[in-house]
C-alpha positions as CSV (number, residue, x, y, z in Angstrom):
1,X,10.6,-28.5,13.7
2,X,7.2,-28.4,15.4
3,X,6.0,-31.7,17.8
4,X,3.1,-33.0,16.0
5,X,0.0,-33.6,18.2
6,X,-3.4,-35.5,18.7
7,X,-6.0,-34.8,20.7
8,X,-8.2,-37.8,22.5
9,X,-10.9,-38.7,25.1
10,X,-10.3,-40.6,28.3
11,X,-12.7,-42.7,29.7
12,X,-12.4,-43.9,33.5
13,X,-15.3,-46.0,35.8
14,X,-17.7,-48.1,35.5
15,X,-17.9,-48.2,31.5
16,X,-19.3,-51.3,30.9
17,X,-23.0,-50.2,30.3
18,X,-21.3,-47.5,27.4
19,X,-19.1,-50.3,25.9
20,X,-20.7,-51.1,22.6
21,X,-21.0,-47.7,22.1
22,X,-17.9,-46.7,22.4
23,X,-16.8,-49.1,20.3
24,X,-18.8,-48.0,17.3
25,X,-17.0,-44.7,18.0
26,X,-13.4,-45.6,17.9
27,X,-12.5,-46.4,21.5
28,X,-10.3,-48.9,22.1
29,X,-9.8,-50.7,25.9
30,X,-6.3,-49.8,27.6
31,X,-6.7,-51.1,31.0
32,X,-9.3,-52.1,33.4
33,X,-12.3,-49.5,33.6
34,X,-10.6,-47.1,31.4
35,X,-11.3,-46.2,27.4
36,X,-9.2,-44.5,25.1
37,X,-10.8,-42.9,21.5
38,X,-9.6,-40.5,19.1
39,X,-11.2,-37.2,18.8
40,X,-13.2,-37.8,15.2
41,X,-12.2,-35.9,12.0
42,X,-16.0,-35.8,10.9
43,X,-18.3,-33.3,12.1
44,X,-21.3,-35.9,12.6
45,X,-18.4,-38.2,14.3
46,X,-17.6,-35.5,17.0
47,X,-21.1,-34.8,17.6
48,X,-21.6,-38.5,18.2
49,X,-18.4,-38.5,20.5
50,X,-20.1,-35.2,22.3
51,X,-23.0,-36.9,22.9
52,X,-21.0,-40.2,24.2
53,X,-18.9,-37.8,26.5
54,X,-22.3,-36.0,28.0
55,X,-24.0,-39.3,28.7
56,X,-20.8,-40.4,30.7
57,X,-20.5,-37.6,32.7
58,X,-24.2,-37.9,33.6
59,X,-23.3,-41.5,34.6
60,X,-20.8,-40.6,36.9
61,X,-17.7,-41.3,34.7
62,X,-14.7,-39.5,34.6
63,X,-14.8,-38.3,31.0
64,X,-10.9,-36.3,30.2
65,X,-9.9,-34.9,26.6
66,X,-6.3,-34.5,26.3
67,X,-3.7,-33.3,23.4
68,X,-1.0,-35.7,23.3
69,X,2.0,-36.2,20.9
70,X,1.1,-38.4,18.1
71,X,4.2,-40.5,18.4
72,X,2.9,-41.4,21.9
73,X,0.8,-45.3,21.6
74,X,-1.6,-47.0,23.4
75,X,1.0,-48.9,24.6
76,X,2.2,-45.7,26.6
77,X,-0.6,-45.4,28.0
78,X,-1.3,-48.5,30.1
């Protein structure tokens, strides 16, 4: 049987600045400075997320897309 997976963004730094915004697109807060959001389904959604990602990168935060299995939680995470 094959693991089923999930893909996600990372977001690590000074995030405060971003914060409503990645709100609005799914993130949720795991631990201090750092951002966890789903990789959208929509095609306007991942644009949105795209545009998120670019502007972080150009603010000097550390922007990561992983797969991960979908079992794994936030709680995992932090």
């Amino acid at each position: 049987m094959a693991r089923a997976f999930t893909q996600q963004f990372v977001f690590s730094g000074r995030t405060y600045p971003f914060k409503a915004r990645i709100q609005r697109l799914g993130g949720t807060y795991v631990r201090q400075n750092t951002w966890v959001m789903p990789a959208a389904e929509s095609a306007a959604q991942r644009g949105a997320q795209r545009l998120l990602a670019e502007d972080l990168c150009q603010a000097g935060i550390a922007v990561q897309f992983e797969t991960v299995p979908a079992q794994r939680t936030l709680g995992e995470i932090q």
